[in-house]
C-alpha positions in Angstrom: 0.0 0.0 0.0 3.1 2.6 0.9 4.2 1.6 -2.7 1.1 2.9 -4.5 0.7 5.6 -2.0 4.4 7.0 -2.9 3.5 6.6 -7.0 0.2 8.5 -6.7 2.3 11.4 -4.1 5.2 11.3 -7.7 2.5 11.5 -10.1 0.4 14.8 -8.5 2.1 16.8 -10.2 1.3 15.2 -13.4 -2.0 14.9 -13.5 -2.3 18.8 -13.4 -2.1 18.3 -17.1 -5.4 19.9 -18.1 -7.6 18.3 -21.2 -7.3 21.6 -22.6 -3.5 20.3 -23.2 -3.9 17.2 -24.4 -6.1 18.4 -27.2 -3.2 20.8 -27.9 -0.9 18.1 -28.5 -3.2 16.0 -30.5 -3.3 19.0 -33.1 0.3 19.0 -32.3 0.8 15.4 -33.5 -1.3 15.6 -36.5 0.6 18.8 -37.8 3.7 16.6 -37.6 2.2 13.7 -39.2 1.2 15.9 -42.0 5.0 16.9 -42.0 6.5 13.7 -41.9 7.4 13.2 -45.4 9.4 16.6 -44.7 11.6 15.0 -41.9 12.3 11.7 -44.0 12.7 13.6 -46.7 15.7 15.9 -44.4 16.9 12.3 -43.7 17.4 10.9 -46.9 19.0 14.0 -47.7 21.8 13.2 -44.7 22.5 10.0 -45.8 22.7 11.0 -49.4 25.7 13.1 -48.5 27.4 10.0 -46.5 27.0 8.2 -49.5 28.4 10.4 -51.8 30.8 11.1 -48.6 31.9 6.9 -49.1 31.9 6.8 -52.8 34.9 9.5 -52.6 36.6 7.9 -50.2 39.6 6.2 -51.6 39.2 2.2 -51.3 42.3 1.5 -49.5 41.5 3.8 -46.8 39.5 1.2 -44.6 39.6 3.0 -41.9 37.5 6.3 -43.6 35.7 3.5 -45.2 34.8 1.5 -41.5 33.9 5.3 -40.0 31.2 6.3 -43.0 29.9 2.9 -43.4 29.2 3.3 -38.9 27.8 7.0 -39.4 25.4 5.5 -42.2 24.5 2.9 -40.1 23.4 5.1 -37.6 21.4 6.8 -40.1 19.7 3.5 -40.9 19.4 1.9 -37.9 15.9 3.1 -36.3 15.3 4.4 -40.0 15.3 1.4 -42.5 16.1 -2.5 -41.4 17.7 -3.7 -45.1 19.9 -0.2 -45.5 21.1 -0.6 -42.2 22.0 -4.3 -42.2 23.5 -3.6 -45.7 25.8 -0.9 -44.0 26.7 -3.4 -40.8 27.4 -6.2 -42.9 30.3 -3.6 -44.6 31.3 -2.5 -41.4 32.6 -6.3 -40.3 33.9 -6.8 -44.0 36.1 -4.1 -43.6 37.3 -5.7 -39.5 38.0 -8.8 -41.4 40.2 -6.9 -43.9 41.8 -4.8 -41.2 42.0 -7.8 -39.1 40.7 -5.5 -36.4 38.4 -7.6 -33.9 37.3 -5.0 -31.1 36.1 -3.5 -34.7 34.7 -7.3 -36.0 32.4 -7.6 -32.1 31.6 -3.7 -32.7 29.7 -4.1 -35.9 28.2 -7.2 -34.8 27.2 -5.8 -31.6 24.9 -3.3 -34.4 23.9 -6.1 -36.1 22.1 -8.0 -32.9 20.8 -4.5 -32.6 18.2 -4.2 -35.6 18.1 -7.8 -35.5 16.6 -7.7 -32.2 15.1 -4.6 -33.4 13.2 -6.4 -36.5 11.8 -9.1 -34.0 14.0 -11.8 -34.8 15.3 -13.1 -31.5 17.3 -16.3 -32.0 19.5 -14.5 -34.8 19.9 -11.7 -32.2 21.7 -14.3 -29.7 23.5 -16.3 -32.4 24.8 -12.8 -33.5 25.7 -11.8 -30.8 27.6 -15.3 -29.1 31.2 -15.8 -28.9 31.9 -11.6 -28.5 35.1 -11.4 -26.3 33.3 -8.6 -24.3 36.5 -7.5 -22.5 38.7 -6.4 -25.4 35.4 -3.7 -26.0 35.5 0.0 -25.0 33.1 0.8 -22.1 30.7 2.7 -24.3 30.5 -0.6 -26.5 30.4 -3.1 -23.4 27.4 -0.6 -22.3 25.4 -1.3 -26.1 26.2 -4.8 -25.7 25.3 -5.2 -22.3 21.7 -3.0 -22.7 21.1 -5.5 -25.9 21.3 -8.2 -24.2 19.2 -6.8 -21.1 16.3 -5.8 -24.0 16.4 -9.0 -25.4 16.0 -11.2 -22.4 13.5 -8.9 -20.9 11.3 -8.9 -24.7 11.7 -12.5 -24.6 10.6 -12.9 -20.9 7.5 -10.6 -22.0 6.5 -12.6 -25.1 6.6 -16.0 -23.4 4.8 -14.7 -20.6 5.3 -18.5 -18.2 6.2 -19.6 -15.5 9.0 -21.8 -16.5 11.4 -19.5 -18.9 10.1 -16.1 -18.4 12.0 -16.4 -14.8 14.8 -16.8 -15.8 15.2 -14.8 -18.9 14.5 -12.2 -16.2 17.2 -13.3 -14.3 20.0 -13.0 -17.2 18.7 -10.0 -18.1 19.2 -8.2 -14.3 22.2 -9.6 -14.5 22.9 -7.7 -18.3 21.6 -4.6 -17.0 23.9 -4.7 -13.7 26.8 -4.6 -16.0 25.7 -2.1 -18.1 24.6 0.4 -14.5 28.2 -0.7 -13.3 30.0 0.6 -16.0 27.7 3.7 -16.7 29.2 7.0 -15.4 27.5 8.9 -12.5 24.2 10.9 -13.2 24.6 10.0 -17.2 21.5 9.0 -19.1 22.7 5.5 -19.1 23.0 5.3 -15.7 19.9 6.6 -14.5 17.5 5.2 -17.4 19.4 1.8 -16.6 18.6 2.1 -13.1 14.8 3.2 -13.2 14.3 0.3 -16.1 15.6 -2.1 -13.6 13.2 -0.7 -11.0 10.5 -1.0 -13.4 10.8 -4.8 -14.8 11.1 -5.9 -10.8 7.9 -3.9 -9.5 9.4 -1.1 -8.1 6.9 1.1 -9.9 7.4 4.3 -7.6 11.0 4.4 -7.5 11.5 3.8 -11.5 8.9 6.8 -12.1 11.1 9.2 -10.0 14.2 8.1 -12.2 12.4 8.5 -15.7 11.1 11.8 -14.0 14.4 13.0 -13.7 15.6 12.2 -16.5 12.5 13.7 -18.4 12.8 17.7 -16.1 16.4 17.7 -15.2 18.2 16.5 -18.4 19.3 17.7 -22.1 17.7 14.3 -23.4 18.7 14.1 -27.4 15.0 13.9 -29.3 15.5 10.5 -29.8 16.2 9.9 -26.0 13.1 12.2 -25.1 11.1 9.1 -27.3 12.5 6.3 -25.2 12.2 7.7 -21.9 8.6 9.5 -22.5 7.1 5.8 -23.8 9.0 3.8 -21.2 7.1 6.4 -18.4 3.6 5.8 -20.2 4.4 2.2 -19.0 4.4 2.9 -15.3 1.4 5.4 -15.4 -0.5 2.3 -16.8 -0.3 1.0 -13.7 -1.5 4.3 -11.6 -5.0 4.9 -13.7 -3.3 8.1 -15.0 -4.6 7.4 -18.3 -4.7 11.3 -19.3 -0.9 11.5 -18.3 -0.2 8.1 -20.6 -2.0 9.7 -23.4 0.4 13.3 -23.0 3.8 11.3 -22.8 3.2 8.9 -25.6 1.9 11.8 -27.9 5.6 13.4 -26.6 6.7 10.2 -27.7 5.4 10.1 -31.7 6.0 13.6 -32.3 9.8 13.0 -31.4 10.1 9.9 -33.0 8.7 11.8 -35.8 10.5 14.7 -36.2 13.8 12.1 -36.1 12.5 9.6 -38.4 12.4 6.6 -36.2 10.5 4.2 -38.1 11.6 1.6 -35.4 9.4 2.7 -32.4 6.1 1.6 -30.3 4.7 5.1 -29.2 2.4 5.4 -31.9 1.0 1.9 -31.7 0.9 2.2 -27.8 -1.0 5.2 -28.0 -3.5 4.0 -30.8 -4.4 0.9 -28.6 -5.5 3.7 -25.5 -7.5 5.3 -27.8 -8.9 2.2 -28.8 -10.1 1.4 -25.7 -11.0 5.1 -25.3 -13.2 4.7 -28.3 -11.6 6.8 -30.5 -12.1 5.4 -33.4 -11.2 7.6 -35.7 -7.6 8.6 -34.3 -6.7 5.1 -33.8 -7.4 4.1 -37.2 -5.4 6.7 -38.0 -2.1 6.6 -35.9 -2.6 2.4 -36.3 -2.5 2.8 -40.3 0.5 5.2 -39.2 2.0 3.1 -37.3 1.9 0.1 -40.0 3.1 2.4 -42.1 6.3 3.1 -40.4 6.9 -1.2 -39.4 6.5 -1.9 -43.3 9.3 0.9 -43.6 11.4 -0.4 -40.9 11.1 -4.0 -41.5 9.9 -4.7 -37.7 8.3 -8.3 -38.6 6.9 -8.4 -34.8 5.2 -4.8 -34.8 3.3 -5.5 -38.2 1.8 -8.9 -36.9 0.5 -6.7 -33.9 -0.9 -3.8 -35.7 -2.3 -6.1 -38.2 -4.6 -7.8 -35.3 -5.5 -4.4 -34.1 -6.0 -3.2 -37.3 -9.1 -5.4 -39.5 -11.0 -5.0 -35.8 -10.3 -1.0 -35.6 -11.3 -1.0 -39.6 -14.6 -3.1 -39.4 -15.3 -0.5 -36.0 -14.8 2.1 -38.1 -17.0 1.6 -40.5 -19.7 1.0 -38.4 -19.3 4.0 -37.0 -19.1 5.5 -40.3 -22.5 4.2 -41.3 -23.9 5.3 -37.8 -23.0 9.1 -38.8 -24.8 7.9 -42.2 -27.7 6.9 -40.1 -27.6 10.1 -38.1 -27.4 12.3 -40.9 -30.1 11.0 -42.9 -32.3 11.5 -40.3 -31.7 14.7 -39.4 -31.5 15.4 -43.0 -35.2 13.9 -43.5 -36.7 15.9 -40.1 -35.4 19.3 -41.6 -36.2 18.6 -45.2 -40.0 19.2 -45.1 -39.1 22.5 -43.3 -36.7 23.2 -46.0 -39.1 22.9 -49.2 -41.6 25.0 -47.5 -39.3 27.6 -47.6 -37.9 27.1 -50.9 -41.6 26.9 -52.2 -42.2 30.4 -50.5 -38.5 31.2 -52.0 -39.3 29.9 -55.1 -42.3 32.1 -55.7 -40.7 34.8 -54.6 -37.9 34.6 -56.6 -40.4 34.0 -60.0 -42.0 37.3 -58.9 -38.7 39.2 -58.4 -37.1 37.2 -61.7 -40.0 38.7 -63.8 -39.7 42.1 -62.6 -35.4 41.7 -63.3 -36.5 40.2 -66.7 -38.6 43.0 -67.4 -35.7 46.3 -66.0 -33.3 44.0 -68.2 -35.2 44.2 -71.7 -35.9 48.2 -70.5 -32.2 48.3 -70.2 -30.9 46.5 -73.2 -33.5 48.3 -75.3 -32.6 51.3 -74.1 -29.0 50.5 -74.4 -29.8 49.5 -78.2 -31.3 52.4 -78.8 -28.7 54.6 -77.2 -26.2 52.6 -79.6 -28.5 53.2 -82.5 -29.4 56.9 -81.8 -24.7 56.8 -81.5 -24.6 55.6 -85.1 -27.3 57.3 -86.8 -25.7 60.8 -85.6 -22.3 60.0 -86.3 -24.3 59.1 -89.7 -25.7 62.2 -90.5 -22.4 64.1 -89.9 -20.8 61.5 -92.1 -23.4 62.1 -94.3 -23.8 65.8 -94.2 -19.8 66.6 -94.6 -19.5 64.7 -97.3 -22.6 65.4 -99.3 -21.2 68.8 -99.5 -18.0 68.1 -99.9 -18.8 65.4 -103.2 -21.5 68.4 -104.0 -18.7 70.7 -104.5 -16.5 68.2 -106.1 -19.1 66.9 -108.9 -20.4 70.8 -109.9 -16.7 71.6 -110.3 -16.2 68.6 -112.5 -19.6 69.2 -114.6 -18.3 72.9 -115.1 -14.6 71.6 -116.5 -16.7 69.2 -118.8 -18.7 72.1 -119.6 -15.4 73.9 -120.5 -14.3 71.4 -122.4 -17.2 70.4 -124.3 -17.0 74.2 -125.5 -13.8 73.9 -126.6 -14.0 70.7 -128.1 -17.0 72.1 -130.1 -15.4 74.9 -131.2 -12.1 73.1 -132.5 -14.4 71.0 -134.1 -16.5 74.1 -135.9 -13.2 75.6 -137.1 -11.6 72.3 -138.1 -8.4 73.0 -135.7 -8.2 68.5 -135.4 -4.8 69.0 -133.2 -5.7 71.3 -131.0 -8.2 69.0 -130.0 -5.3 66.7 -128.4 -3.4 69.6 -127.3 -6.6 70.4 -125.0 -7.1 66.7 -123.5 -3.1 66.4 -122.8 -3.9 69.1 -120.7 -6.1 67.0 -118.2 -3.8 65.9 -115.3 -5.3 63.0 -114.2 -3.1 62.6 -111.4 -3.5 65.7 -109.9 -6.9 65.4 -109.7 -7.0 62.1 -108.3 -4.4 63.7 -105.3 -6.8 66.7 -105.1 -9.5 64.1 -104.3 -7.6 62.3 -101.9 -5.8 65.7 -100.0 -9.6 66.8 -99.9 -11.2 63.4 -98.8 -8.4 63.3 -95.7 -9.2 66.5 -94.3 -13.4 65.9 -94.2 -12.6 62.6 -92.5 -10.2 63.6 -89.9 -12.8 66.7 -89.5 -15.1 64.1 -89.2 -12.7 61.7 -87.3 -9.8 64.2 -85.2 -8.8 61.1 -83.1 -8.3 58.6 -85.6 -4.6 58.4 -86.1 -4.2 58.4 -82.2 -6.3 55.6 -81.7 -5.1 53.8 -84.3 -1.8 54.3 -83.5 -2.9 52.9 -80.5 -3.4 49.4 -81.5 0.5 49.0 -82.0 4.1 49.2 -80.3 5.7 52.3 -80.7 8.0 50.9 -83.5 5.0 50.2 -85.6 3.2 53.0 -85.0 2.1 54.8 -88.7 2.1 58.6 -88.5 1.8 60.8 -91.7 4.9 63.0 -92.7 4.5 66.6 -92.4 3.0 67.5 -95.9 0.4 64.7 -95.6 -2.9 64.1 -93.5 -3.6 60.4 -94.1 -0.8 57.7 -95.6 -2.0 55.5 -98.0 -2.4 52.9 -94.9 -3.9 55.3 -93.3 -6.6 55.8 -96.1 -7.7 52.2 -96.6 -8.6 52.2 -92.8 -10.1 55.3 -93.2 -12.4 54.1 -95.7 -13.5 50.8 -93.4 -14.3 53.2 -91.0 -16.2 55.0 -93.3 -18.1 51.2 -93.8 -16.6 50.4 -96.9 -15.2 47.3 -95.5 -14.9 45.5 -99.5 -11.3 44.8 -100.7 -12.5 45.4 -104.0 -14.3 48.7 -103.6 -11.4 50.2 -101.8 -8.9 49.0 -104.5 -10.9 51.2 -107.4 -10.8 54.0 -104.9 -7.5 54.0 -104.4 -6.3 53.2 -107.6 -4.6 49.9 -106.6 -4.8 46.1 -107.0 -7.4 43.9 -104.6 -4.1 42.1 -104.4 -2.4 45.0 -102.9 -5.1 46.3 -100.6 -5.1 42.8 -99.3 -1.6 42.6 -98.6 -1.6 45.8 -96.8 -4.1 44.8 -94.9 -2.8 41.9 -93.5 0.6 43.0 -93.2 -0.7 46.0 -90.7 -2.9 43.4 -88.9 -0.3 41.0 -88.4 1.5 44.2 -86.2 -1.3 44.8 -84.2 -1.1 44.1 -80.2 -4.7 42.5 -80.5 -6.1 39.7 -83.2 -7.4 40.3 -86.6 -11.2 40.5 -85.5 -10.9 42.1 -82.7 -8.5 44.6 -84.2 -11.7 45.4 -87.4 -13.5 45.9 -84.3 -11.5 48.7 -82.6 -10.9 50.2 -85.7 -14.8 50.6 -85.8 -15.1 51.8 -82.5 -13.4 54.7 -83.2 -15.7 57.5 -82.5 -16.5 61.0 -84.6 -16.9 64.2 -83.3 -19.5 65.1 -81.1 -22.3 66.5 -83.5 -23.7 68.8 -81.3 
């Protein structure tokens, strides 16, 4: 009773944990699930660079060779079973060829360790049999010793009788002696050593205060902050301090996780609490996780567990799924009637409200057509009343030099003067009456028109740009957009206008289009939406 009494008096303190922070770690750990492709992905980068670190390294330098080949095994050896045996098994090729064995028991003490690691126990102690354990460095005689300790106390847990679980027990005090023994004061080792000791022989209290420590008085690595935080869960277990078990194995995964350790039980240990919470959703989640990270790994043991948990957790799941099914459809079904009343009352309004929007809308488009039309029939009658006169003035001056010649021509004639008769026509200059025409047709349409080289100009980079020289009001470009502005839009019609080929009119056209900063059509378009001058 003093036992139990002294763990709840340890574990106060810790169950001041509200729920308000357990739900903050939760969205902790599923932020850093959501990441975890980042921190394998900072991994692989690491071990890409040992790699390329070995293949420099000159063949004949073993001893570079042993030291990259040990880093990457590190690397691998919570990461990725096959890498990291791949990297071990280099490790005692390169003892053999040094003829180095302290280095030959080193690398196979890493071997039993993701042997032991992948669940394969009896390779773990053939692996590890026949290691002369005094020619090792104290830091290696502490790996082997703790290996030894975990595997005698797995295998005391997974027989679970009365007849070999004793005494695995027994040789694996006896590892863990050694490995306290030889641990310095106040280390890790030593006090993680000690308080796991504690733990597998009942003293539950006194193995708390050690983890404890180690957890609030210690620069733990990440990795480290893993081990103890799980091994702690262990002991609250045993205290109905579920909340607390909860908080430290969520610790746990997110520091597994931000270090890549595929090789760990937080996650699964923390799914199965929320199993029996009846979380369903989470622990389908962090199992599927979980099984994720053993298929990674290579942990044979750890996927037959999940995969028990797993089908039963699915089929739970959904059940539960269909049960929200259920739910909704009946709450869906008690506020549908509600809902169709109001979208008959909504529909009728909105008929009534569409017919009156129906009815502004032809107002407004009509209104907007004839605003358009009432545009184009005054820019029409200016068209129309600028160049009535001018063609007015144009024709009678043509009638009156036909009258002038007719006179002439008659008179020559009366008189019988034949060559004077030629002399007369040679002195109609065709030419100059054809420029007359087009000088005086410019200046009516850029009366008519007085921003029509700007905005045409418009349409183009500055390079392209067509401006008429000094002496001149429209180029001969110019002109044959001038007269599709006018609405003669016909290639041939323009070319007898102008004097030219359809050929040529054509040509220039396209040739200007194809410098325009908008397409063909749109381009006709713009040039149409030129405006004239205000009539008023």
């Amino acid at each position: 009773m003093r036992k139990y009494l002294l763990l709840l008096l340890l574990f106060i303190p810790c169950i001041a944990f509200s729920a308000s922070k357990t739900d903050s770690l939760f969205d902790e750990l599923n932020r850093e699930l959501a990441n975890k492709k980042t921190y394998d992905q900072n991994k692989e980068q690491a071990i890409q660079k040992l790699k390329r670190s070995l293949r420099a390294t000159s063949p004949n330098n073993l001893q570079a060779q042993f030291s990259i080949s040990a880093k990457l095994y590190d690397q691998y050896k919570s990461f990725q079973y096959d890498s990291a045996y791949v990297y071990v098994t280099k490790m005692q090729d390169i003892s053999r060829q040094l003829n180095d064995k302290s280095k030959y028991d080193y690398s196979r003490i890493k071997t039993g360790f993701i042997l032991l690691s992948s669940g394969m126990f009896k390779e773990t102690f053939d692996n590890l049999r026949g290691i002369n354990v005094k020619s090792l460095d104290d830091s290696v005689k502490i790996e082997y010793y703790s290996l030894l300790t975990r595997a005698y106390y797995d295998l005391a847990s997974y027989d679970n009788d009365k007849h070999y679980t004793v005494d695995y027990n027994a040789l694996a005090n006896k590892y863990i002696d050694s490995a306290i023994a030889l641990s310095k004061p106040d280390s890790y080792d030593k006090i993680y050593f000690t308080g796991y000791k504690k733990l597998k022989n009942g003293q539950i209290a006194q193995s708390a205060s050690d983890f404890i420590t180690l957890l609030d008085h210690h620069r733990l690595t990440m990795h480290q902050q893993a081990i103890v935080a799980s091994t702690l869960s262990n002991i609250y277990a045993t205290t109905q301090n579920h909340q607390q078990r909860i908080d430290l194995l969520i610790r746990a995964t997110i520091a597994d996780i931000k270090t890549s350790t595929k090789e760990t039980v937080a996650l699964f240990w923390l799914a199965q609490l929320l199993y029996k919470d009846g979380d369903i959703a989470n622990t389908y989640v962090y199992l599927q996780a979980a099984l994720d990270d053993a298929e990674f790994y290579g942990a044979r043991q750890r996927k037959i567990q999940i995969g028990t948990l797993l089908p039963i957790v699915a089929s739970e799941k959904l059940n539960y799924i269909e049960g929200e099914k259920t739910r909704f459809l009946i709450y869906l079904g008690s506020t549908t009637a509600l809902a169709l009343l109001v979208i008959v009352v909504s529909i009728m309004l909105f008929k009534q409200l569409n017919k009156l929007k129906i009815k502004e809308k032809i107002i407004d488009d009509k209104n907007v057509q004839l605003e358009k039309i009432n545009e184009k029939l005054v820019e029409g009658t200016k068209i129309k009343e600028e160049y009535i006169g001018y063609f007015f003035d144009v024709i009678s001056g043509y009638i009156l030099q036909l009258e002038k010649l007719k006179r002439g021509i008659d008179m020559k004639l009366t008189i019988k003067k034949y060559d004077d008769i030629q002399i007369i026509i040679d002195k109609i200059n065709i030419k100059k009456d054809r420029d007359k025409l087009f000088y005086t047709f410019d200046h009516v349409f850029i009366k008519i028109f007085p921003n029509f080289i700007t905005e045409f100009n418009a349409l183009f980079n500055k390079e392209d740009q067509i401006w008429p020289k000094e002496d001149e009001v429209l180029t001969t470009d110019l002109r044959i957009f001038a007269l599709i502005r006018m609405g003669i839009s016909d290639t041939e019609t323009i070319a007898k206008i102008l004097e030219y080929s359809e050929k040529t009119i054509y040509v220039y056209k396209m040739r200007i289009k194809a410098k325009a900063l908008i397409p063909g059509e749109q381009f006709d378009h713009s040039i149409m939406e030129i405006k004239a001058v205000d009539s008023k």
